[in-house]
C-alpha positions as CSV (number, residue, x, y, z in Angstrom):
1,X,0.0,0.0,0.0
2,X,1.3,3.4,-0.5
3,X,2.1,5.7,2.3
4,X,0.2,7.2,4.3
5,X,0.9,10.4,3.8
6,X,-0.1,10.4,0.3
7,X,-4.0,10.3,0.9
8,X,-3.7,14.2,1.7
9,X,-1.4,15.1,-0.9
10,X,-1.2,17.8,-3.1
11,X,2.0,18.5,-4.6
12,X,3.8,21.7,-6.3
13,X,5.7,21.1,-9.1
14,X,8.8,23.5,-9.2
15,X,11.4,23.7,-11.9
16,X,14.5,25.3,-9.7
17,X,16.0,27.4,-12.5
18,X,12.7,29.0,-13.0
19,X,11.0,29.6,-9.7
20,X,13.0,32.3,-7.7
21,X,16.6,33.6,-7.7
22,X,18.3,35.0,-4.4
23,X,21.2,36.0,-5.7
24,X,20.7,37.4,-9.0
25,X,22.5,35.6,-11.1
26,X,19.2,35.3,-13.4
27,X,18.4,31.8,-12.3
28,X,16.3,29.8,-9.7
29,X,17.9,28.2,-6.7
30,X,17.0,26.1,-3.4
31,X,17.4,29.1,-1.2
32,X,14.3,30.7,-3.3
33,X,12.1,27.4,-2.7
34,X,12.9,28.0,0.5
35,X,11.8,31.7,0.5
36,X,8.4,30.8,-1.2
37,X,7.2,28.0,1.0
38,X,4.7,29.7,2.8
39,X,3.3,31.0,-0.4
40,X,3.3,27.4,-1.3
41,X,1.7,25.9,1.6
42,X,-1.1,28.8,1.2
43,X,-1.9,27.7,-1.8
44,X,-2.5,24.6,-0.2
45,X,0.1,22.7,-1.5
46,X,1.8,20.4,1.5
47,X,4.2,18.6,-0.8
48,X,6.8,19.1,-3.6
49,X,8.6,17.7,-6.9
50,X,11.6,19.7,-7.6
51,X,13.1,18.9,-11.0
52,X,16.9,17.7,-11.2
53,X,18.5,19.5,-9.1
54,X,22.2,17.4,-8.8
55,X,25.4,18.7,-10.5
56,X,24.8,18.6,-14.7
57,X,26.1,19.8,-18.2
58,X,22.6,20.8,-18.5
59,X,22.5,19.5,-22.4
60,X,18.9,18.1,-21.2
61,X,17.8,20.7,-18.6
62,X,19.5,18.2,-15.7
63,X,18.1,15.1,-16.7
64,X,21.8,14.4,-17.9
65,X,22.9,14.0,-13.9
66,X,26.8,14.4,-14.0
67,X,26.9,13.5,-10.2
68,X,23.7,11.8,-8.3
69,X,25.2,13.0,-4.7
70,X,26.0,16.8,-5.3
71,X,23.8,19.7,-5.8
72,X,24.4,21.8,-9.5
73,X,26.3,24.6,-8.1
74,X,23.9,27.2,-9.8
75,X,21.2,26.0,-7.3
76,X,23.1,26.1,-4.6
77,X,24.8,23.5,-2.1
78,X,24.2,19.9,-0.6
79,X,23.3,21.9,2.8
80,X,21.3,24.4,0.9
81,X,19.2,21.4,0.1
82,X,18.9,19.8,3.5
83,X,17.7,23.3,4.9
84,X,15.1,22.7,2.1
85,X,13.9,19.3,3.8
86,X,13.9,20.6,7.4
87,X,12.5,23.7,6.8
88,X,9.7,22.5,4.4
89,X,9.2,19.5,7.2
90,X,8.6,22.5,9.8
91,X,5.8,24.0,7.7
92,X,4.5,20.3,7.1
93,X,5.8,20.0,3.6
94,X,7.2,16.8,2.1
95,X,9.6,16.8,-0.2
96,X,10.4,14.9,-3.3
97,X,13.7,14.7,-5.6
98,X,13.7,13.9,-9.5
99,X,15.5,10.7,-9.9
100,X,16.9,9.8,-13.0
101,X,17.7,5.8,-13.1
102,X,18.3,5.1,-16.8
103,X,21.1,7.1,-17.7
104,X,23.7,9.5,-16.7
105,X,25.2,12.3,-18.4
106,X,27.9,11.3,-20.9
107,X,30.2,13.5,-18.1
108,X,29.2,11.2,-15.6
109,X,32.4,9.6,-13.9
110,X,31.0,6.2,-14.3
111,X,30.8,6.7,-18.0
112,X,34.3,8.1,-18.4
113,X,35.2,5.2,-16.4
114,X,33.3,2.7,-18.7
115,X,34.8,4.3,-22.1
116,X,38.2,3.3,-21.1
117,X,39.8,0.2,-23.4
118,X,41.1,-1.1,-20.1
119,X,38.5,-3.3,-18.4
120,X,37.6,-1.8,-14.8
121,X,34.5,-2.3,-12.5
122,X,32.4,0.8,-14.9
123,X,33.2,-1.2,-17.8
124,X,29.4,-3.2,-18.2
125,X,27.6,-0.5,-16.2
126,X,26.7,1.1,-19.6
127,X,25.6,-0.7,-22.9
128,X,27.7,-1.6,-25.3
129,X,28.3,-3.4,-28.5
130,X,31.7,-5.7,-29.0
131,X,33.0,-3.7,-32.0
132,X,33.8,0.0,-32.9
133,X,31.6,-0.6,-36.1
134,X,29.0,-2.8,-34.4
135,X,25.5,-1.3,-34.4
136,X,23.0,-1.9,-31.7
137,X,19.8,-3.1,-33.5
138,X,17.0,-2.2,-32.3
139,X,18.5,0.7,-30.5
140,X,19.8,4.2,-30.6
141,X,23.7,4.4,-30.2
142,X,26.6,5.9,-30.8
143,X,30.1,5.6,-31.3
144,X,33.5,6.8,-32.1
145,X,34.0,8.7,-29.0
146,X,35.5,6.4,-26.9
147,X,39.0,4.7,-26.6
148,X,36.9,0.8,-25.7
149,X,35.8,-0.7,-29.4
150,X,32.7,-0.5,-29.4
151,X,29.0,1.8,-29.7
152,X,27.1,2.3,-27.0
153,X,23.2,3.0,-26.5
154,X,21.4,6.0,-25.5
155,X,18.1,6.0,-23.3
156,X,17.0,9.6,-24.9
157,X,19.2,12.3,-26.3
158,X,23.0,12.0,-27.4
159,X,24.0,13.1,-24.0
160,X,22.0,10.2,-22.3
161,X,23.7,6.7,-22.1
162,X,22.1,3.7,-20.9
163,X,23.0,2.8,-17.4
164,X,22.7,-1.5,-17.6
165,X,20.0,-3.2,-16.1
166,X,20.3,-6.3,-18.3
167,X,18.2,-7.4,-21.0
168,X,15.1,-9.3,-20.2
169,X,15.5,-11.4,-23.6
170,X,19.5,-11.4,-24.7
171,X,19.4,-11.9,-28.3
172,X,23.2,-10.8,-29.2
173,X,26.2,-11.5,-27.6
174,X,27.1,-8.5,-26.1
175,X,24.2,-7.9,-24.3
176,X,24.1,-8.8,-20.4
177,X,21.7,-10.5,-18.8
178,X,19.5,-9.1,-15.5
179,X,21.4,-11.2,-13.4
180,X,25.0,-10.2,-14.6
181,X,27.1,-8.9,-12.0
182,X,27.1,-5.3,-13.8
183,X,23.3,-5.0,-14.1
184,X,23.0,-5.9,-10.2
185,X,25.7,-3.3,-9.4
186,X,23.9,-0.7,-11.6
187,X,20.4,-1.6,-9.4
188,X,22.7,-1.4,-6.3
189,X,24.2,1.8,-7.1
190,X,20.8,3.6,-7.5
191,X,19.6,2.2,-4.1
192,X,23.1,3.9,-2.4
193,X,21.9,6.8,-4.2
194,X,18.1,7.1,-2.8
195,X,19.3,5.8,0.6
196,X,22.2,9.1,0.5
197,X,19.2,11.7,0.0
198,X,16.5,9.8,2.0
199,X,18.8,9.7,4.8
200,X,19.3,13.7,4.7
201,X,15.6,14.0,4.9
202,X,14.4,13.7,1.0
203,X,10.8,11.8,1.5
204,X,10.9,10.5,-1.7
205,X,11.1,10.3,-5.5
206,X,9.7,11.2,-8.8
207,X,11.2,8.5,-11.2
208,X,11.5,9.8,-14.7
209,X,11.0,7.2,-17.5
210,X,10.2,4.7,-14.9
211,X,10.0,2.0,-17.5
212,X,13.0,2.4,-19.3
213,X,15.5,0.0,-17.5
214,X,15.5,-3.3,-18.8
215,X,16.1,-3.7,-22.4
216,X,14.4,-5.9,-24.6
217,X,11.6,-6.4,-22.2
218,X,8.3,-7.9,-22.7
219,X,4.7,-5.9,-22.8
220,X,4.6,-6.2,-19.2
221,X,7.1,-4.7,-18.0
222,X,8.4,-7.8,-16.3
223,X,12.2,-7.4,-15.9
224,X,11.5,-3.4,-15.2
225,X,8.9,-4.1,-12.6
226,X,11.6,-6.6,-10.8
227,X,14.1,-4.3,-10.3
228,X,11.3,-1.7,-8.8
229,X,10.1,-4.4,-6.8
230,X,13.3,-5.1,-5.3
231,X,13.8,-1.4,-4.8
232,X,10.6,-1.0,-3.3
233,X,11.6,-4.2,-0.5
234,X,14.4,-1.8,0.5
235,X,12.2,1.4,1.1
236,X,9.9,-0.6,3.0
237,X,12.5,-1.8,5.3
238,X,14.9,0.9,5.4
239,X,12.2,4.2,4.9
240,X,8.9,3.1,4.9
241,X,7.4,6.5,4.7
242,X,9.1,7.0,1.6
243,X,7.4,7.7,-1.5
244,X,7.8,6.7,-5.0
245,X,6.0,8.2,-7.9
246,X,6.6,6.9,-11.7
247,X,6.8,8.9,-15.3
248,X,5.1,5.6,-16.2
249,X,1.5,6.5,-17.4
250,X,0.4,2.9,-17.3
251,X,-0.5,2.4,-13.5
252,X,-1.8,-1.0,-14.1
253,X,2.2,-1.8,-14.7
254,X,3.6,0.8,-12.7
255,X,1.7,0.3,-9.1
256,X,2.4,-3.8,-9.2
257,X,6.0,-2.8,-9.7
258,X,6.0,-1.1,-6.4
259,X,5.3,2.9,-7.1
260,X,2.8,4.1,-4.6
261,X,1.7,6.6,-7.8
262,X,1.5,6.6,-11.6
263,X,1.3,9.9,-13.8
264,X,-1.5,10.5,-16.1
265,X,0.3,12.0,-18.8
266,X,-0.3,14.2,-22.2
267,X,0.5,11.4,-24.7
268,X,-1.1,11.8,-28.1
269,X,-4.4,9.6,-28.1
270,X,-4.5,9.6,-24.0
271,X,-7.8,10.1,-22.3
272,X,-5.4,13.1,-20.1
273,X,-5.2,14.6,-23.4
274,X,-9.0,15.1,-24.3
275,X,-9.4,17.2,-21.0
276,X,-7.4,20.2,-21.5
277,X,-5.2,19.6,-25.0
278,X,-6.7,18.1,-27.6
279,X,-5.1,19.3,-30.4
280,X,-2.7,18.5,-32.4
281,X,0.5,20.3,-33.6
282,X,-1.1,23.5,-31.8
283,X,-3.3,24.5,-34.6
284,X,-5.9,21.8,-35.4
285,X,-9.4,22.0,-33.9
286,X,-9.8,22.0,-30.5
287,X,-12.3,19.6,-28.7
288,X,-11.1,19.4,-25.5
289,X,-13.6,18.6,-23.1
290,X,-13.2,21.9,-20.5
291,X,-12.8,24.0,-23.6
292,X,-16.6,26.1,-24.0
293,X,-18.7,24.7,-26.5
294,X,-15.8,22.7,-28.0
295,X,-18.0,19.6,-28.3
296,X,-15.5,17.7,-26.0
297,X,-16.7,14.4,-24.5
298,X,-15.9,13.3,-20.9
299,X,-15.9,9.3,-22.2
300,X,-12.7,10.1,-24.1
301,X,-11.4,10.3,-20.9
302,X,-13.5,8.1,-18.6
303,X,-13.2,5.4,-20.9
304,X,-9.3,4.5,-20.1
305,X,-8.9,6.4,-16.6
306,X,-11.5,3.9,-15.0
307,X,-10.0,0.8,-16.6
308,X,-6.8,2.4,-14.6
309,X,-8.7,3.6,-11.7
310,X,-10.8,0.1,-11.3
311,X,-7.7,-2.2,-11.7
312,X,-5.8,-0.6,-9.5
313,X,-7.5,1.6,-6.5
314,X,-6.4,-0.8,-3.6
315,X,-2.9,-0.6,-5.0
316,X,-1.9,3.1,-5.0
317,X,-2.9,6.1,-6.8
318,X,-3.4,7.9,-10.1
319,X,-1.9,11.1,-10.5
320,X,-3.1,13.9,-12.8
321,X,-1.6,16.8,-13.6
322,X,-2.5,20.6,-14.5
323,X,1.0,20.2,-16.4
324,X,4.7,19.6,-15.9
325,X,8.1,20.7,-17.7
326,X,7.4,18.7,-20.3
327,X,3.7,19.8,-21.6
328,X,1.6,22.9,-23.0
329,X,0.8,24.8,-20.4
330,X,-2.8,25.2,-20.3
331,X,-3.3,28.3,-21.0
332,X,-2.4,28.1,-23.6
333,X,-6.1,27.2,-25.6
334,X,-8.0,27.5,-22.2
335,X,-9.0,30.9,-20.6
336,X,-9.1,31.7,-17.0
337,X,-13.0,30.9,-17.1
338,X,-12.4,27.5,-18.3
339,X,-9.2,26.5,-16.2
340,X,-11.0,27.2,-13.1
341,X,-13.6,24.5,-14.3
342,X,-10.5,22.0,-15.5
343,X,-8.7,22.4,-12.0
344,X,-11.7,22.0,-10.0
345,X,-12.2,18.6,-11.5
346,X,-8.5,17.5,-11.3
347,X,-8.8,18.3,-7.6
348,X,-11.5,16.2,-6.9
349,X,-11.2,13.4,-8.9
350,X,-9.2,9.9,-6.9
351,X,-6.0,10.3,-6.3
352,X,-2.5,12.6,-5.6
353,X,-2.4,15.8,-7.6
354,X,-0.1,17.6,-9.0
355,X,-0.2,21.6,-9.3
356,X,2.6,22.9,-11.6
357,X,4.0,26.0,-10.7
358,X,2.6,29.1,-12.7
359,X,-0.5,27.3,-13.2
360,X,-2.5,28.6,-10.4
361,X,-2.2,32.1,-11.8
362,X,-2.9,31.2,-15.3
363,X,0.2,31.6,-17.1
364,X,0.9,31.7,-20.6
365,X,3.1,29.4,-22.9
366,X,5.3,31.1,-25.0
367,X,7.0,30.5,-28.2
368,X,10.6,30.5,-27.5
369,X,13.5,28.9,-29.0
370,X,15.5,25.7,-27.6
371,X,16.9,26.2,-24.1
372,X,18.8,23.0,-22.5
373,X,17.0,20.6,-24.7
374,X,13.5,22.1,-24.3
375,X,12.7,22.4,-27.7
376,X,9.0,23.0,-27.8
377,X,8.6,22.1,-23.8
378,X,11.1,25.7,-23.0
379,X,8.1,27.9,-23.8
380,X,6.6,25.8,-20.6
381,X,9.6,26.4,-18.2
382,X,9.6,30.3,-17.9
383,X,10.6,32.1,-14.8
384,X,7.3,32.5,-12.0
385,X,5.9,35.6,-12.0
386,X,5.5,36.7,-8.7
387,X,4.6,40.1,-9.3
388,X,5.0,43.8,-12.0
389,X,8.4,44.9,-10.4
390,X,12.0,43.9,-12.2
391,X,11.6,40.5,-13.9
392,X,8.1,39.8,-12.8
393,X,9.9,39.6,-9.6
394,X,12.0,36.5,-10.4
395,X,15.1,38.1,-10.2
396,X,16.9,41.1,-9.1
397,X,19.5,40.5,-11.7
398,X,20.1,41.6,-15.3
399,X,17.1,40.9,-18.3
400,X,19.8,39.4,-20.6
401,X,21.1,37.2,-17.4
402,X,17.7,35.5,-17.0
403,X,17.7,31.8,-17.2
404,X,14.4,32.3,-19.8
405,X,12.5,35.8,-20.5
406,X,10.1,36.4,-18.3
407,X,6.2,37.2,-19.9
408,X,6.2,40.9,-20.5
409,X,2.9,41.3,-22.1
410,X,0.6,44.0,-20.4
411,X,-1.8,41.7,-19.5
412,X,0.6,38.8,-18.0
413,X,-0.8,37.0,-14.7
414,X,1.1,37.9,-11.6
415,X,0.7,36.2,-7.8
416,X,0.7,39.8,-6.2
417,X,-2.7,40.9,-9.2
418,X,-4.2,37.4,-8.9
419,X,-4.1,37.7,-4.9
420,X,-5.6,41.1,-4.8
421,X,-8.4,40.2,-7.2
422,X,-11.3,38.0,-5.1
423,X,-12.7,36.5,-8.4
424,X,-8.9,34.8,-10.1
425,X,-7.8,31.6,-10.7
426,X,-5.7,31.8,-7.7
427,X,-8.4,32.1,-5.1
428,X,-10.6,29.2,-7.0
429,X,-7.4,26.7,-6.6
430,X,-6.5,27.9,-3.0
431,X,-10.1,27.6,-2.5
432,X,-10.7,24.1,-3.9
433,X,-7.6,22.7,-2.2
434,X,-8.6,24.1,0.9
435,X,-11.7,22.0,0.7
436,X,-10.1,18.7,-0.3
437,X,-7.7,18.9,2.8
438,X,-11.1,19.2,5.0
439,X,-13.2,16.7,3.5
440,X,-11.8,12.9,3.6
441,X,-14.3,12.2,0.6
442,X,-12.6,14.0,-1.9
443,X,-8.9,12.8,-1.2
444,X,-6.6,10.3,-2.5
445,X,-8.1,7.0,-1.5
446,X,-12.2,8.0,-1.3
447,X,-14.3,6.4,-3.7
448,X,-15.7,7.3,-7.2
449,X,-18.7,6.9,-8.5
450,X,-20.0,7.9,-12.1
451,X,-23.6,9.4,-12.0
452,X,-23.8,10.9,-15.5
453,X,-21.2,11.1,-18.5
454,X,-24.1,11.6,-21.1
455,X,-23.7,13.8,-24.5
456,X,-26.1,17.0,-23.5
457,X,-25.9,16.5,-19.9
458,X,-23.5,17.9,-17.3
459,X,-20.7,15.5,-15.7
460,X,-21.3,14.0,-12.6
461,X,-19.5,12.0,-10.2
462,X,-19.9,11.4,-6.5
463,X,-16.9,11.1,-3.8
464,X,-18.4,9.3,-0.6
465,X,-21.2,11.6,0.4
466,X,-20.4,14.2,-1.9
467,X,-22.2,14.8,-5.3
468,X,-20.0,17.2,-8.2
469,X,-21.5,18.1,-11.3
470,X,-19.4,20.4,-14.1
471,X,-20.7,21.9,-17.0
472,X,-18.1,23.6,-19.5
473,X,-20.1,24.8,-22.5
474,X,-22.3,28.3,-22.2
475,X,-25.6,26.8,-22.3
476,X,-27.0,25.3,-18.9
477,X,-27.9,21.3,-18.2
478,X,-29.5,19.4,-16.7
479,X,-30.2,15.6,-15.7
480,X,-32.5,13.7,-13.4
481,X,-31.3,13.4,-10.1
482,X,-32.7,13.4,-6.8
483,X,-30.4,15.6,-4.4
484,X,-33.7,15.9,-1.7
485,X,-31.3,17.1,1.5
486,X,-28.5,18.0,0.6
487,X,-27.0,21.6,-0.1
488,X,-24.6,23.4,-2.1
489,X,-21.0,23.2,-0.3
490,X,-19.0,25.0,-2.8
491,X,-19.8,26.3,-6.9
492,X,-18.2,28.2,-9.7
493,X,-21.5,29.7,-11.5
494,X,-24.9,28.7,-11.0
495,X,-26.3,25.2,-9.7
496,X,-29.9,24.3,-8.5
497,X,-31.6,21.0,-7.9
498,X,-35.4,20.9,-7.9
499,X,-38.1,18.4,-8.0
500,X,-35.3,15.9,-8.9
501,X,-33.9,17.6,-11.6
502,X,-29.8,19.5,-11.2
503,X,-29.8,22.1,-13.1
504,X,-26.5,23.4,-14.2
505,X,-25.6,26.8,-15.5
506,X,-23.1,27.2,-18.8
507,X,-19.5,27.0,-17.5
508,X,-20.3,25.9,-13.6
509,X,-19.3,23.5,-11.5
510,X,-20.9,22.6,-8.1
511,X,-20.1,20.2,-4.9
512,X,-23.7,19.0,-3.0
513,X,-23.3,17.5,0.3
């Protein structure tokens, strides 16, 4: 079962180089997480993902982790990030790291190590072929960059290579199997490296591309989910409060294999996707279901997430998103009307949730060139606009110094205009949040139950003794439902029930208890 901890859970995503600088260098660091956590835990936010934070090249925006054990300089130090833990544990704020297990950084010492011709104890810890001019079939890979003959393969970009897990089905020579020395001292060395940071007060980790470790695995997942297994015996025994939560999006897979949560994420086709981005290539009609009068349909969505949610609700928890580094902000085709709808679903739907930061105030996506591997994800990752003075507030240092531009459009959401305005998105999120923290019904582990998903009619769901209806489109709906004693707790818009019929108004949404 997942910890217990998680059944109250919401949790901030930040991206460190984009959140708040304290020394003006133009970029993010732990010291400015630490400023903001009482805006954060207002917000009603009581945990947090910080993205890769450990010493990198940054060719992939710290997903290419040089060193595992050392903070990047730029955010600070290893006891700038301990503060972090015990002053976020004061103000009752967990804390999760990013966890990479896949591959390193091509800078990584183990991979300098392993490039060498002369055989030492890095030498399998990577993936290679047995021949300068062998390819890896099947595979990306490289070579010609190393002194060892041979070509080694990548896990994502050029900068990424493999870490060895084995290969579930070995099919050429040079490839190890799960139980080769090297692939068991890979496993080993990511369990010294969870055990370094859980020990210094870390509660836990986001694992990105959870399923990527075991080559030529089968559709299950089988030789990925043993190594989390096995990963997951140690946590229980060592830190059983410790959280894990996967870049899976399969939660069927991922929760068997030991992760106490599973991301709902944006991929083409996904039910996620019909919610808040279904578009393609960012100029194709838009039916996403919380977008007004879009003709979006809530079974696009129901239809996989309650396979998920069915199969696996005694086994941990769905997570959906508002967004992360890696997806269109949502503002991007939704207005602040329509968000407030979107959010006030994903916060009480089953499950953890996951806030990412800007979000609550609305902001924008912007088109921007390639920063650290972004490519179209950068215009995502812009410095947090905390208010109108020098950089939106992000920074006190130089424009051109800025780790991204900050929005500078007239119009661009701030915290301090969204706090001083009693009707923004801002005050609907901490307002929504608030109310899932009181109410046991609408948090991670209460039960769901479908009342109406019809074409025409407004959605509705019940958590426990609570009844939620939403309507996105303009007009007002209605269905049959007999809601004789109870009362409205909380609405965006209008919402009646009478002589068993809800009624509700065009872009509303309603809890009855």
């Amino acid at each position: 079962m997942a910890a217990k901890w998680l059944n109250d859970a919401v949790f901030y995503e930040i991206y460190p180089q984009s959140f708040y600088d304290t020394n003006g260098d133009g970029i993010g660091d732990i010291q400015g997480i630490i400023a903001k956590l009482d805006y954060i835990k207002g917000l009603g936010c009581n945990a947090l993902w910080i993205n890769p934070c450990f010493d990198s090249p940054f060719k992939d925006a710290g997903y290419d982790v040089r060193d595992y054990k050392k903070v990047a300089p730029r955010y600070g130090t290893n006891d700038d990030l301990v503060e972090l833990f015990n002053v976020a544990h004061e103000k009752g704020i967990r804390v999760l790291l990013d966890l990479v297990p896949g591959h390193t950084s091509e800078e990584h010492e183990w991979f300098r190590m392993s490039q060498k011709a002369e055989k030492n104890e890095y030498s399998d810890r990577f993936i290679w072929t047995d021949f300068c001019f062998a390819a890896a079939p099947g595979f990306p890979y490289i070579g010609g960059e190393s002194e060892r003959s041979g070509t080694y393969v990548l896990n994502f970009f050029k900068c990424q290579p493999a870490l060895n897990y084995g290969f579930f089905k070995v099919d050429q020579p040079w490839q190890k199997p799960m139980n080769h020395p090297a692939a068991i001292a890979t496993r080993e060395a990511i369990k010294d490296i969870m055990r370094f940071w859980l020990s210094r007060g870390c509660d836990g980790f986001r694992v990105d591309m959870a399923s990527s470790l075991v080559k030529n695995d089968d559709e299950k997942k089988t030789g990925t989910s043993r190594i989390w297994r096995d990963v997951r015996r140690m946590l229980d025994l060592e830190f059983p409060e410790a959280a894990m939560v996967s870049e899976w999006s399969n939660p069927s897979l991922a929760l068997r294999a030991g992760y106490d949560c599973d991301f709902y994420l944006n991929e083409p086709g996904s039910g996620y996707s019909t919610l808040m981005r279904d578009y393609y290539n960012h100029d194709s009609e838009d039916h996403s279901y919380f977008k007004k009068d879009a003709g979006g349909d809530i079974n696009r969505f129901l239809d996989q997430y309650l396979d998920w949610y069915n199969d696996t609700k005694d086994l941990g928890y769905i997570s959906l998103i508002t967004c992360n580094h890696d997806t269109i902000r949502p503002r991007y085709n939704l207005d602040e009307s329509e968000l407030k709808l979107a959010y006030a679903t994903i916060f009480t739907l089953p499950g953890v949730p996951f806030l990412y930061y800007g979000d609550e105030i609305g902001m924008r996506y912007q088109e921007l060139p390639t920063k650290e591997g972004g490519y179209y994800r950068t215009g995502s990752r812009t410095p947090m606009q905390w208010d109108n003075s020098k950089n939106r507030g992000f920074s006190a240092g130089n424009k051109e110094d800025l780790y991204l531009p900050v929005d500078e459009s007239e119009d661009a959401p701030t915290v301090a205009g969204c706090e001083a305005d009693p009707d923004s998105l801002l005050h609907t999120v901490k307002e929504i949040l608030a109310l899932r923290h009181s109410k046991t019904d609408l948090q991670a582990a209460g039960d769901l139950q479908i009342v109406c998903s019809e074409a025409g009619k407004p959605f509705v769901y019940r958590r426990g003794s609570l009844t939620i209806a939403v309507n996105p489109d303009s007009n007002e709906k209605e269905v049959t439902l007999d809601l004789s004693g109870h009362s409205i707790l909380w609405q965006i818009g209008t919402a009646g029930c009478e002589d068993g019929v809800l009624k509700v108004g065009g872009q509303s949404f309603v809890i009855f208890e």
